[in-house]
Every structure is written in structure tokens, then in C-alpha cells.
C-alpha positions in Angstrom: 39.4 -117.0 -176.1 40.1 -113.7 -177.9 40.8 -113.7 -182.0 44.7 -113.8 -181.5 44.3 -117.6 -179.8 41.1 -118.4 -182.4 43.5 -117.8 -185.2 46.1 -119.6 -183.6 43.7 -122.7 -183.1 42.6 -122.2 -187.0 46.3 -122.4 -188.2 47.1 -125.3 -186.2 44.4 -127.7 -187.0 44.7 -126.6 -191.0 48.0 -126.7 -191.7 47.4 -126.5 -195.5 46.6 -122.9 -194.8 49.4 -120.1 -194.0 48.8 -118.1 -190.4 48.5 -115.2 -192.4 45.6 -116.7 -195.0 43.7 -118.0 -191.7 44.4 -114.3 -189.8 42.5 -112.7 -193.4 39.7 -115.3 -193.4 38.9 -114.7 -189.9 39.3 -111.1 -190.8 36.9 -110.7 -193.7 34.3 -113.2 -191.9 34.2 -110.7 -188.8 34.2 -107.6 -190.9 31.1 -109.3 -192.7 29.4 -109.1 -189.7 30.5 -105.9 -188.4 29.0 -104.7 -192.0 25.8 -106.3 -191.8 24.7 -105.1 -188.2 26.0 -101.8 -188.9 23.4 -101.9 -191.7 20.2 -102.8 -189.6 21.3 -106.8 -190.7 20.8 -109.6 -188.2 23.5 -112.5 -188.4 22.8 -116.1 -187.6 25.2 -118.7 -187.1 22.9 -122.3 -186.8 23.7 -124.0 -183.9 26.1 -120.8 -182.0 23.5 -118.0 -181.8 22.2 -114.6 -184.0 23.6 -111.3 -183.5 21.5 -108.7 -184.0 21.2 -104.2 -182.6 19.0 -103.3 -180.7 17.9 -99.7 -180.1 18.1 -97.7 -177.0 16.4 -94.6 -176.4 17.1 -91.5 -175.0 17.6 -91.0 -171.4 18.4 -88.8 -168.7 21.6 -90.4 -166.4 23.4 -90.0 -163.3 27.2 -88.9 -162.6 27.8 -91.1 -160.2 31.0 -88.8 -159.1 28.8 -85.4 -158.8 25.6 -87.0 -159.1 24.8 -84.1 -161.7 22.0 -85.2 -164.2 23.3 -85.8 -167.6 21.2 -86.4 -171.1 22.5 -89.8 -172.6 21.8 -89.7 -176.3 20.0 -92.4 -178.0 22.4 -95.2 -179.1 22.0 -99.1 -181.1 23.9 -101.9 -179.3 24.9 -105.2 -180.2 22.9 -107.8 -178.9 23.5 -111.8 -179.1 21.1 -114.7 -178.7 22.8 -117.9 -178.0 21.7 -120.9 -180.1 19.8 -124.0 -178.7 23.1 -126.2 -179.7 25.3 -124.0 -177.7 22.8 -124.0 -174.4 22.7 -127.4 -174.5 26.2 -128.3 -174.5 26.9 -125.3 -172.3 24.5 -127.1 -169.8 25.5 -130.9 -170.8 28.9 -130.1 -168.9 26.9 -130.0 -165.4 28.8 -127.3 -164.1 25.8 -124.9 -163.5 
């Protein structure tokens, strides 16, 4: 699902709300937590998972093309934990 088809969804199970007032909740929820991970912040959703950065270090890499060596600077990525409610319907389906 990508945020075009979640707002979608949103709209059409509240119709009390206008596309574009779901669009700008869904909006300000995910800038939220863009803000708080870009500030160090860990966001938990009970039940889904918790988002959190890690930090990678430093690191000396590969061109795969010319198989030069390059220096890959140290970077923070997004990391996500999934919740023991979502692995357990995840795995409830018996698909795995």
C-alpha cells in the first residue's frame, strides 16, 4: 500500500471527512514522525511497531563497476521494529 491508496482507504471509510482534510491528517501525522527521528526521537505505535535511527559508522566500500575502493561517510538510518500484535497476525494467516 503506498500513502496515495492509505488516504484513499481513510476517505472512504470516514466520509464525514473531506479527501483533502484526511490527505493533511495523514500529512501532519507522518511529518511528526519524520520530525521526531530526525531529532534523535524513537516513535512507537502499540500494537504496529517503533521506529527508531540507528547509526552507521564509517567505512571503506567497493565500486562494484571498477572495483576502486571508496570511503563511505558515516550515516543514521531508519530502522523499524515490528510490534508483537502485528507478528502475530502476520503469522495467524499461515502463509509462512
Amino acid at each position: 500500500m503506498i500513502k496515495s491508496q492509505l488516504i484513499e482507504k481513510l476517505a472512504a471509510e470516514n466520509l464525514h471527512l473531506t479527501h483533502a482534510e484526511v490527505e493533511r491528517v495523514v500529512n501532519i501525522v507522518l511529518d511528526r514522525m519524520t520530525d521526531s527521528l530526525s531529532q534523535g526521537g524513537r516513535v512507537e505505535l502499540r500494537g504496529f511497531g517503533a521506529f527508531s535511527v540507528r547509526s552507521r559508522p564509517a567505512r571503506s566500500g567497493r565500486n562494484p563497476r571498477t572495483g576502486e575502493t571508496v570511503e563511505v561517510p558515516a550515516k543514521s538510518v531508519p530502522f523499524f521494529k515490528s510490534g508483537k500484535e502485528l507478528r502475530e497476525r502476520l503469522n495467524a494467516s499461515g502463509d509462512a
